[in-house]
N, C-alpha and C positions, 0 to 999 in steps of 0.2 A: 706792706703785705708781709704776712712770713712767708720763711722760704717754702716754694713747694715741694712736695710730696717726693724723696726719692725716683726717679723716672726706672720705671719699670715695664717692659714689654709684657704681652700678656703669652704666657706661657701656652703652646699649641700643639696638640700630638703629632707626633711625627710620622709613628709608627704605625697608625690603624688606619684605616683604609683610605690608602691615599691618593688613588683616585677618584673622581671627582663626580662619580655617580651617587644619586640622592637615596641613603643610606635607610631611610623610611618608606615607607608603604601600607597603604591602608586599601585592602580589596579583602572580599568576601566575607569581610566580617571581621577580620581579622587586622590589627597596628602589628607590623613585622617593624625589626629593625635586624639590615643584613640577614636576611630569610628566616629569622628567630623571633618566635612570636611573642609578642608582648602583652598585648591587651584581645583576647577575643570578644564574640558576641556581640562585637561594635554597634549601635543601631545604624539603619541605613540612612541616618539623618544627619550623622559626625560628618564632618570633612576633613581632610588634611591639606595642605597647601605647601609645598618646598617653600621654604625660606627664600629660595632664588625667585620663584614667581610671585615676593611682596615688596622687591625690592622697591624704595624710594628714596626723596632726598633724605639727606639724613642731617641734623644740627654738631652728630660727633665730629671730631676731630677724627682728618681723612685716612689717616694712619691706621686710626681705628679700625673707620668703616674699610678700609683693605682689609685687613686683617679677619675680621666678620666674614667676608665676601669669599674670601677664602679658604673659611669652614664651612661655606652656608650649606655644602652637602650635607652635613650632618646635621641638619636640624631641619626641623617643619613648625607649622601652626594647628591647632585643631579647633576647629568650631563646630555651632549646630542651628537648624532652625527647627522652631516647632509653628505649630498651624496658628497660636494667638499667642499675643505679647502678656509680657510680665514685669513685672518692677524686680522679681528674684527667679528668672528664667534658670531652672535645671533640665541635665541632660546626664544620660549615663554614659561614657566613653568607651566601654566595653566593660570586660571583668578579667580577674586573673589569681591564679591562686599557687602555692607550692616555686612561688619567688621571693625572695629576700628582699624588703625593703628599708631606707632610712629614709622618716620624716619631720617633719617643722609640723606643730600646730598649735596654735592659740588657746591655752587652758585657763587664760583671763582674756581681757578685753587687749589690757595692755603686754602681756607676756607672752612668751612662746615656749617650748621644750619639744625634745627630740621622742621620737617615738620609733619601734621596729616591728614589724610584722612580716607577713609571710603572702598573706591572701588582703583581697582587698577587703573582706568584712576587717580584715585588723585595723582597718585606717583609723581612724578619728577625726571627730568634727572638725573647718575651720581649720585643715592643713592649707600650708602655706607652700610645698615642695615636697617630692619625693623623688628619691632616689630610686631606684632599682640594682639590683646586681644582674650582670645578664654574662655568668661564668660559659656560656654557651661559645660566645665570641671573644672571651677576657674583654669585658666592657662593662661600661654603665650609663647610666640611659636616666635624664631630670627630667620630669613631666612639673612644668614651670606655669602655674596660674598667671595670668595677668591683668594688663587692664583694656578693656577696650570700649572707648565712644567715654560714656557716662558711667560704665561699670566694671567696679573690679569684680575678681572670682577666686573662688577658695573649693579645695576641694570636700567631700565629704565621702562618709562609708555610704556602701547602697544594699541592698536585699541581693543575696547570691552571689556576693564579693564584688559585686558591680564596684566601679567608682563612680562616684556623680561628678560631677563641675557646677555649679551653683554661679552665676552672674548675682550681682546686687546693683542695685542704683542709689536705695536709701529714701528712696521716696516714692511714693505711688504715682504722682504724676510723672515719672521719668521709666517709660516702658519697652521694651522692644522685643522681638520674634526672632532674632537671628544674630551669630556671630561669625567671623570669620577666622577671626586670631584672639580668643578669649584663654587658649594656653601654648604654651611652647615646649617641645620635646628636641632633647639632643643630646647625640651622644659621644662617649670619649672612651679612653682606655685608662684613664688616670682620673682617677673621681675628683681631686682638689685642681686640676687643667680645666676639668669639664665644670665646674662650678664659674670657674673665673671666663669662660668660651660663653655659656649658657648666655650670665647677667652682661657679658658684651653684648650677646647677640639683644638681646631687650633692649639695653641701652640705645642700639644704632634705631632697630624696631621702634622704639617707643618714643623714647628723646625728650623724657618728661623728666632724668634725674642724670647725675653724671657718678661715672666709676670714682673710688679709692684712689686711684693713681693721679685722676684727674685734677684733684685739688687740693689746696696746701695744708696740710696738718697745722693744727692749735699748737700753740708753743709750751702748753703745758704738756704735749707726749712722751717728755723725755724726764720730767719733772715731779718730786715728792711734795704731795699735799694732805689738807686737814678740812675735813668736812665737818660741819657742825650740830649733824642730824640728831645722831645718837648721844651726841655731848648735851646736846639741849635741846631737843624736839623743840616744841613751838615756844618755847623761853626763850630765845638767842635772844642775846641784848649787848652792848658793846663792850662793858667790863668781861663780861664771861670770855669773850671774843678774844679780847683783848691777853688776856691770860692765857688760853689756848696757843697763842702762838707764841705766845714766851714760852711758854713750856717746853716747845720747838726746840727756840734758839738756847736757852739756857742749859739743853743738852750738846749743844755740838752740830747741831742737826736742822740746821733753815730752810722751812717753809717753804719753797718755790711760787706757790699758788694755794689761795685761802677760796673754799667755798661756802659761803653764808645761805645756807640751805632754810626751808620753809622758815615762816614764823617773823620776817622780815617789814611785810610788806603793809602797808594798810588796807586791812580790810575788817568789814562788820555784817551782820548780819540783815538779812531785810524790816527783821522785828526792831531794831536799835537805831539810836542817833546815827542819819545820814553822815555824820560829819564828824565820827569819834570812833575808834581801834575797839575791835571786839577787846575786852577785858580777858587776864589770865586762863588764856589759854595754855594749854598742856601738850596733849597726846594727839598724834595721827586720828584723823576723823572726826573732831572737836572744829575743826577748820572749814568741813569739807564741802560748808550750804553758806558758809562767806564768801562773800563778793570785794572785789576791788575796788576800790572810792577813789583814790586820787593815785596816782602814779609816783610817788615819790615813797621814801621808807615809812616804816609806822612810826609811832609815838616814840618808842624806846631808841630809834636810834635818831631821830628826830632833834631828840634835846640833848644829844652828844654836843659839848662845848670843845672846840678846836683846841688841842693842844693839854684837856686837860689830863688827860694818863702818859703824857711824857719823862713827868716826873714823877711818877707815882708807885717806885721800890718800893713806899714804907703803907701802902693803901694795903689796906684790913680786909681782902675778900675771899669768904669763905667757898671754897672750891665745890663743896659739899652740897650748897644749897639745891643745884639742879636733881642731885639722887631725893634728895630730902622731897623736894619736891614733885616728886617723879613717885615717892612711896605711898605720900598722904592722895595723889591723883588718883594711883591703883585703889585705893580705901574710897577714894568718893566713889570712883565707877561702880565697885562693889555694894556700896551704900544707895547709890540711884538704883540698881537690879534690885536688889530686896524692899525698895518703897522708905527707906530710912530715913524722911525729911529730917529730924532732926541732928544726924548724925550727919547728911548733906551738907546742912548750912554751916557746923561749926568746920567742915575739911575743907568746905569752900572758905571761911574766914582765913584759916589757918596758912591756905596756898597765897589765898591775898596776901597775907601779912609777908610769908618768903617773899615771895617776888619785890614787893615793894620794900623790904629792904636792899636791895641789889638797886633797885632804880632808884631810891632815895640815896645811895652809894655813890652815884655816877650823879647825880643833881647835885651833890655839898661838894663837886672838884671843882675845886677855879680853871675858869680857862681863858682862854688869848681874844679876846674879844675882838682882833685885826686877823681871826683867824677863821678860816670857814668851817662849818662848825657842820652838825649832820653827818648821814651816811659818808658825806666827802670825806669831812674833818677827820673820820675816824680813818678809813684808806688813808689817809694822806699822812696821818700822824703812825698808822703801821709800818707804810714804806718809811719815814724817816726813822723809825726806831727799828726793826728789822731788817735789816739788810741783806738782801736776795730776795725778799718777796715781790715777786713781778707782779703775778696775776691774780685780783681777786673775782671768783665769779661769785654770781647769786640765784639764786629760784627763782623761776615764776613757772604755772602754768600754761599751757599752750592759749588759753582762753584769754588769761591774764593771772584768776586766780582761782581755785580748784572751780567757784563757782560761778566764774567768769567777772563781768563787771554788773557795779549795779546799775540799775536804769535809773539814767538823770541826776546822776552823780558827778561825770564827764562832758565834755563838749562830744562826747560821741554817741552818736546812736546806737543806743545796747536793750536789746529787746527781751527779757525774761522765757527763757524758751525750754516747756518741758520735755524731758528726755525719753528715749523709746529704744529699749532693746531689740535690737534686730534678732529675727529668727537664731540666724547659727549662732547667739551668741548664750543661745537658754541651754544648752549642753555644757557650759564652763563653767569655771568653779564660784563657788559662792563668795564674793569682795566686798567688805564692806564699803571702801570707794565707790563701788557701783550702787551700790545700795545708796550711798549718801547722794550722791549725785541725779539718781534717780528723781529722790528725795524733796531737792530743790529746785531741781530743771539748774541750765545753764541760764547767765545775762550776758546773751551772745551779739557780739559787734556785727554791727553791718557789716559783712565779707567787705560792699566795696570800700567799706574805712578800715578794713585788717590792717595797711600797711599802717597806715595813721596809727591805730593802735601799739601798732610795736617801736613804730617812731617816737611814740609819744612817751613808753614808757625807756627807750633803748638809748635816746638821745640825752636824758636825764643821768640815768648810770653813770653813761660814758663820762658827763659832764662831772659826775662824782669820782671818776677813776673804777669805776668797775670796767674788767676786760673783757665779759664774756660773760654769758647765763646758760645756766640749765632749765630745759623746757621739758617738763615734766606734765603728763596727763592730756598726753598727747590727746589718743584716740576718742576723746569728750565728744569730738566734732558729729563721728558716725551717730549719735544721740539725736542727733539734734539736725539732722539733714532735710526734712520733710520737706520743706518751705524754699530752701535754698537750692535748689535741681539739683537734690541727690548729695553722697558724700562725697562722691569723686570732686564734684565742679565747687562744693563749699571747700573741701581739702585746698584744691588749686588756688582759690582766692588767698585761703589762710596762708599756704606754705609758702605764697609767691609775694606778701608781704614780709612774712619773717625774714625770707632768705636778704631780698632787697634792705631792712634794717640791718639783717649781720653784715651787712657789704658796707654799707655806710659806718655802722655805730661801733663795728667791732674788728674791726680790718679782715672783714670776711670769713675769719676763722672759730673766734669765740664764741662756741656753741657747744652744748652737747645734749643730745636728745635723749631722753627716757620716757617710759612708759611708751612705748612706740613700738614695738613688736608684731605689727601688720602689715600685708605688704603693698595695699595702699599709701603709707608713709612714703616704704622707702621707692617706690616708683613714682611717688610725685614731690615726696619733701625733702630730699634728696641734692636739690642741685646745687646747694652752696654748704648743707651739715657735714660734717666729714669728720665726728664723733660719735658716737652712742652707746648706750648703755647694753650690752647683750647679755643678760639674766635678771633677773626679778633681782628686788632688791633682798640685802642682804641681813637676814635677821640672826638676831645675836641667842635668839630663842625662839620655841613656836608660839603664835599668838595663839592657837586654839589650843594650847593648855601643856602641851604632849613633853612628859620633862625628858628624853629621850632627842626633842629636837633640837635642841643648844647641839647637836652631832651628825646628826642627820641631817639637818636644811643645810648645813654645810657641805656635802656632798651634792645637793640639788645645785647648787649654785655655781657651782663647778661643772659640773654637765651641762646647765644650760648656757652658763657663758662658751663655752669651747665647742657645743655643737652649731649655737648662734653663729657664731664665728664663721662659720663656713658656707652662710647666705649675707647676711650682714656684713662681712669684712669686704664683698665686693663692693659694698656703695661707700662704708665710711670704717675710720680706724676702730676695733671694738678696745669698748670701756671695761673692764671687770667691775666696777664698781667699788665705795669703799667697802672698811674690814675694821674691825677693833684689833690693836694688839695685845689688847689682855686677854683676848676672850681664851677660852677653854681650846677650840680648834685654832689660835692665830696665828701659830707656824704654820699650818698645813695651809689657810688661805695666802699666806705671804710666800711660800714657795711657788704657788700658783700663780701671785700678781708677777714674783718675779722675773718670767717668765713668757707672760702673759702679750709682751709685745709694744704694751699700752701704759700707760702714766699709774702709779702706784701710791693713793691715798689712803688716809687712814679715816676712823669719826672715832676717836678715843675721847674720852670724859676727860677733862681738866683733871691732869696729876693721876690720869691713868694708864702709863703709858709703858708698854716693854721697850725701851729703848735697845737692848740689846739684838733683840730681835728684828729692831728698824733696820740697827746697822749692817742688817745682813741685807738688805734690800737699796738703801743709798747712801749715796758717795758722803763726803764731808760738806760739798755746795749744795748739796739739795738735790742735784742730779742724779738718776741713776743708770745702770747699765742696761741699757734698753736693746732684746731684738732686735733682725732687721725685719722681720716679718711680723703675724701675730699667730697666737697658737691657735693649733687644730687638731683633733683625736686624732692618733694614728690609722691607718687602713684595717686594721683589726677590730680595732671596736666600732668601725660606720654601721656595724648589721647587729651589733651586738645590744646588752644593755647593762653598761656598768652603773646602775642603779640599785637594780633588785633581781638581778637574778644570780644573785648568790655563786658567780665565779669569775667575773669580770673585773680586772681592775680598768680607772678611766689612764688611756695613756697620752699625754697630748706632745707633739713636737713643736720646735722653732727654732730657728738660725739665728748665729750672732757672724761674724764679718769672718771668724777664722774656724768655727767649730757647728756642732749643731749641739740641739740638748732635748732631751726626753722627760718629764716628770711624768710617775705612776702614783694613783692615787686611789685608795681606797675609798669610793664614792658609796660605797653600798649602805641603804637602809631604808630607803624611801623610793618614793616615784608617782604617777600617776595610778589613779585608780578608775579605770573606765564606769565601773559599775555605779562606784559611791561619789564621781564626777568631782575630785579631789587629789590634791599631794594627800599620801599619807606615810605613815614611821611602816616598815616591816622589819621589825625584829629581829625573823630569825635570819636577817641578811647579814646584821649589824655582826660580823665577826671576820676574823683572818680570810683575806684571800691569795692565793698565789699566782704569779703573772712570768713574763717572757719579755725580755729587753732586746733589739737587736738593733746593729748601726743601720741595716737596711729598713727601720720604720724613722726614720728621719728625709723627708722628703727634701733632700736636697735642691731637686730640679725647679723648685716652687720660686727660686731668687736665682735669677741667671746670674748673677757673682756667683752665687757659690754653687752651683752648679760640679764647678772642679774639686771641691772638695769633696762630691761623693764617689769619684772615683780615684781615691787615694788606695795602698794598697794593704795598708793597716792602720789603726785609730789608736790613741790611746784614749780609756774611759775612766773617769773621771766618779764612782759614786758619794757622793754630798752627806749624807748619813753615815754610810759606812767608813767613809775617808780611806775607800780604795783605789787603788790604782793599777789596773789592767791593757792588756791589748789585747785590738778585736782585728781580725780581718773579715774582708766580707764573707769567705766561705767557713768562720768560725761559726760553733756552736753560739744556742743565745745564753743570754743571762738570765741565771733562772733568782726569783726575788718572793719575799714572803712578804704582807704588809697588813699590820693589822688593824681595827675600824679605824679610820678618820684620820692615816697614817700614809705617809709618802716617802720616795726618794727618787733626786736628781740626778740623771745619766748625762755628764759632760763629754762629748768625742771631740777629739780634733784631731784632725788628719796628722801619721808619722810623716817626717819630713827626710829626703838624706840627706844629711850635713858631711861636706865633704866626701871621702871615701871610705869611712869606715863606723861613722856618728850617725845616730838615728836620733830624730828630734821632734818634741810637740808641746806645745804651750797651751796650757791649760789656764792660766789666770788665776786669780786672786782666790783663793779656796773658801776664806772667810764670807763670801757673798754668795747669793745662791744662785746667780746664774754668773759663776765665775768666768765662761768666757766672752761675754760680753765686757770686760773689764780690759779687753785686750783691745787694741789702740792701732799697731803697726808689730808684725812678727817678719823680720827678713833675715837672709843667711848673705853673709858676705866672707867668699872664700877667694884665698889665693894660694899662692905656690910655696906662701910660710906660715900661714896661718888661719884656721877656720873660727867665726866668729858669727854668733847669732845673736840678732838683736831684735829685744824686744820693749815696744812701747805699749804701756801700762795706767788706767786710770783708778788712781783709789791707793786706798793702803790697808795692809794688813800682809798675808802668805800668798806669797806667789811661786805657785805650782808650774814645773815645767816637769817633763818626759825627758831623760837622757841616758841612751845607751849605755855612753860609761862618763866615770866623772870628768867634769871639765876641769881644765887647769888654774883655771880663775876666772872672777867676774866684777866685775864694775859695777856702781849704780848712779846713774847720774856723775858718771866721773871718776868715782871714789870707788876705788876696792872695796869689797863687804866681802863678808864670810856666809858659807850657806851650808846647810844640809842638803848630803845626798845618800842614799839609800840603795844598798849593791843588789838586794834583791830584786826588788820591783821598779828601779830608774826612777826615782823619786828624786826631782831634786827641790829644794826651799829656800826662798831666800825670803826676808823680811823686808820689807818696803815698808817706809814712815809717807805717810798723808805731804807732799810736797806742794803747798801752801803757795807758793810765786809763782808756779810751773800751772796754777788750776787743778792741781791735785794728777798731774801728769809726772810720771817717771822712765828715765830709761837703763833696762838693765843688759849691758853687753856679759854672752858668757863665750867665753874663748877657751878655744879644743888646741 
């Protein structure tokens, strides 16, 4: 098993009211919390319930459940009954208006983003959670949909700001008239405490998923990786593969963890030879009404010969073929919209001919005929030429493949089953995924052979040296529920096979969830993932045409990984997903991975790659300087909207072991359009905004280690752009910052220290990387009665930044005297550290006062 999870107490107010009377109330009409009303116009139909009067066994860990037990004051349940059952029972909860809210809601099937309002007509459909502000009390108050019996619940807008609550089952024969706990309300004085109290409290409630803390993080969280989406959409083939990661290593720079994303797998269409690989395939959507035939790789990596790119320096392959192939695709697609058979058939010849040179490429290589040859061979012959590459993961769909399996292809019973959007999902945006999927219907497994299914495809992998898969296309399942008792009880079959393979096939860790942004996933898929994806994926451009979006969806994606974050990081570690580093924005997303908390990959094109820009991201082993926590907007922007309202910048914090750090981001230009039921570009947002840094938006108390650094009595801060160096105390003015579109900068603190009786001291880290103080290792003062001495332990090479009153008298590195700069005005001081290669890239610098 890897190690588990940092052991983390879950963080609980202290200060708000702490006695032990139950903090809710629902009479007259009226959801109070501490005599401040929340929701009026209640019907007389809602109920509330104290948390204390649901108590039962519970499957958490007892610690837990104490812990629970001993906020339960501050939470209830709210249900309703009506006179006749329903397969999508609604009920309004009251209404409420001239309050601040932050919400989650689903503007695809698979995605989520944050939304703010005031009254409840602001909501939007297929909310997942809302927040309130209730400045009445200095509180805030989560109204927490769930799931109960066979149904989960989402909230919705109503007529006259009502909220509704909407149950679903997913199928008409799966009905009911009444809930009891279909949502959860509770409240705190610290909105990121009450997030992490809330999904306890459900946890103990529910017992269908386990917390963040609970289980061991993927070994790639700490680790630089290469995705091969954008390098080769549905091309990946093992030459290309193969070159991708040299490209890695022949910079300096290895690989940790290779993801072999779509386009791997065998599958065909229902029209085609049961028993042969869709032909030259290309782009996203071209895949999406294929189905899975056999569980092992396709064709291309199929006839991989063991051993034969080991020696292959002097092999002739053009890097280029994939754009190439990628430009005559754009021209066919164009050429099928205007009816152009004839110009179809010669760009369909043309793509044939690329590709088939590339696989004729990899067929003329000799290889080791004593060698295992296939998807294996090629794993097996990376790790021996590569060296650090641990973990390779690969795609599949939650189904198997976008279109699940075909029927009578497998020894498993997979039944062709067409799809059906549920109601709340005809308000969300227009997907072509959905569209294809609709399309074809799912070739969905008998729930009772889920497990079988993922054994069958999980056990193979492994047997190949895959360490882990991404599960992508999650939410298929709600399609296709009718038959099966609902999505809930089909979800429970599926997720409760998966999780049982990753326990087997993957040492319980190697996982990562995408497309999965509903909160049926994470209350029932939950119990062994403890990765995922939190934002839509990451496009390099807009696909609906808008040349403005290569700038703006970069800003969307940033918002919605960091607002995710703050319901999703309670169940699993959030993913930011990868980034190109060429692209036009790929500083601005790599300050943000840096940061980010989470594992930091890239999908760059073969030989297209900013390496200088990696280096600001990871170490010389592949590792990088990772958070102890993962980021989350500051308490300023939870009400706000740094999208499109034109004065917002997005500001997110997170801890490293000795500092905290802030990035402000110019996220402005796009957003959600309720009207036109779409992201869309706004313009005139796209320009300069000005923002407000302060050491007290760094939620220190979030990681009880560091807890004592927020009560230090001055900082020194660190800005990463600017390459200034300031001190802050808490009753200092903020920092005032200008940032223009698509533009950021890093605010590094770390606590002053006294060094002896007269030295003031703070270790900033490595300035070359961009969350420099995670590069810090060990910072301790060792004084006596003839000499004060500070030492500091250091991962990485390049400038390391330290705070010092006045100059020291000398310094050591590793032993050896070095010479440094220091700077009289601002206590700058710099010393140069080389990458120390025997040590694991570990250094120590003693500086002596």
């Amino acid at each position: 098993m890897a190690p588990p999870n940092e052991p983390c107490e879950l963080v609980c107010d202290k200060t708000l009211f702490d006695d032990l009377t139950d903090l809710f109330s629902l009479s007259d009409g009226n959801l109070t919390v501490n005599g401040v009303k929340l929701l009026s116009e209640v019907p007389e139909n809602v109920t509330f319930t104290s948390f204390n009067a649901t108590i039962h066994a519970s499957n958490a860990p007892p610690s837990l459940v104490k812990e629970v037990l001993s906020r339960s004051h501050k939470g209830g349940f709210l249900g309703f009954s009506l006179p006749t059952s329903s397969n999508r029972p609604a009920n309004s909860l009251g209404r409420f208006s001239g309050r601040r809210f932050l919400s989650i809601f689903r503007f695809k099937t698979w995605w989520s983003t944050m939304w703010v309002g005031s009254r409840g007509s602001d909501l939007q459909m297929e909310t997942q959670w809302v927040l309130f502000e209730v400045p009445e009390v200095g509180a805030y108050v989560l109204l927490l949909p769930l799931l109960e019996g066979s149904f989960r619940s989402a909230i919705f807008p109503g007529d006259s700001d009502h909220v509704m609550l909407y149950g679903e089952s997913g199928s008409s024969r799966v009905r009911t008239d009444s809930f009891k706990a279909l949502a959860y309300v509770h409240v705190g004085n610290n909105p990121f405490t009450l997030m992490r109290e809330a999904y306890a409290a459900a946890r103990v409630h529910l017992g269908t998923f386990r917390l963040r803390e609970e289980k061991p993080l993927p070994p790639i969280v700490d680790k630089f990786g290469w995705c091969t989406w954008d390098a080769f959409y549905l091309t990946v083939e093992p030459i290309g593969v193969w070159h991708g990661v040299k490209d890695f290593a022949d910079s300096g720079i290895p690989l940790r963890f290779l993801l072999i994303d779509d386009g791997w797998q065998s599958i065909n269409l229902d029209c085609e030879n049961p028993n042969q690989d869709t032909k030259n395939l290309v782009f996203c959507g071209e895949q999406m009404t294929a189905r899975l035939y056999r569980f092992d790789e396709g064709e291309e990596f199929r006839k991989y010969k063991g051993g034969s790119l080991l020696g292959s320096e002097t092999l002739s392959y053009d890097k280029y073929i994939p754009k190439k192939v990628f430009s005559k695709a754009k021209e066919l697609k164009e050429a099928t919209i205007t009816s152009n058979e004839v110009k179809e058939l010669e760009l369909k010849r043309e793509i044939g001919e690329m590709l088939e040179q590339t696989s004729k490429l990899l067929e003329d290589q000799p290889g080791d005929l004593g060698e295992m040859g296939g998807l294996g061979g090629l794993i097996k012959d990376l790790k021996a030429k590569f060296k650090g590459l641990e973990d390779v993961y690969v795609w599949q769909a939650l189904c198997g493949a976008w279109g699940g399996v075909r029927p009578g292809s497998t020894h498993l019973d997979a039944k062709l089953v067409p799809g059906k959007l549920s109601p709340g999902l005809a308000g969300t945006m227009g997907d072509l995924a959905v569209d294809k999927i609709l399309e074809g219907g799912i070739g969905l497994v008998n729930p009772a052979q889920a497990g079988e299914l993922y054994d069958s495809m999980h056990s193979y992998l492994a047997g190949a040296g895959v360490t882990g898969v991404k599960v992508d296309v999650i939410h298929t399942l709600e399609y296709v529920s009718e038959e099966y008792g609902g999505r809930v009880e089909l979800a429970k079959a599926y997720y409760d096979g998966l999780s049982k393979s990753i326990s087997k096939n993957f040492n319980g860790t190697g996982i990562i969830s995408s497309m999965q942004q509903c909160n049926d996933f994470f209350f029932l898929g939950t119990w062994q993932v403890n990765m995922g994806r939190t934002g839509d994926d990451f496009w390099f451009e807009d696909p609906n045409g808008d040349p403005m979006g290569v700038y703006w969806l970069q800003g969307a994606h940033m918002i919605n990984n960091s607002f995710n974050s703050l319901w999703m990081g309670q169940f699993m570690q959030p993913d930011w997903d990868m980034f190109q580093s060429d692209h036009a924005c790929g500083e601005f997303h790599a300050a943000a991975r840096a940061i980010c908390g989470g594992p930091v990959y890239v999908s760059d094109a073969v030989g297209s790659h900013d390496f200088d820009l990696i280096r600001k991201l990871v170490f010389n082993d592949g590792t990088i300087p990772k958070c102890v926590h993962y980021a989350l907007p500051t308490r300023d922007c939870l009400f706000a909207n740094p999208l499109f309202d034109e004065k917002t910048a997005l500001k997110i914090w997170n801890l490293n072991k000795f500092g905290g750090v802030i990035g402000a981001f110019n996220c402005q230009g796009c957003g959600w359009n309720p009207e036109e039921k779409r992201v869309k570009g706004y313009s005139r947002c796209y320009k300069p905004i000005t923002g407000t840094v302060h050491v007290a938006d760094v939620e220190w108390d979030q990681v009880e280690a560091c807890t004592e650094l927020g009560e230090a009595e001055e900082y020194a801060v660190y800005q990463h752009k600017a390459k200034k160096l300031i001190l802050m105390a808490l009753n200092s003015d903020v920092i005032c910052f200008t940032l223009q579109p698509s533009s950021f900068e890093l605010f590094s603190f770390a606590p002053v220290k006294k060094v002896g009786t007269d030295v003031e001291f703070a270790a900033i880290g490595l300035v070359n990387m961009f969350n420099c103080g995670g590069t810090l290792l060990e910072v301790e003062v060792d004084a006596d009665a003839v000499a004060v001495k500070v030492k500091v332990k250091v991962k990485g090479g390049g400038d390391l930044l330290v705070y010092s009153s006045r100059k020291p008298r000398g310094c050591c590195l590793n032993g050896v005297l070095v010479g440094f700069k220091y700077y009289v005005e601002d206590g700058k001081m710099m010393v140069e550290v080389p990458w120390a290669e025997l040590s694991g890239g570990v250094s120590e610098l003693v500086v002596d006062y």
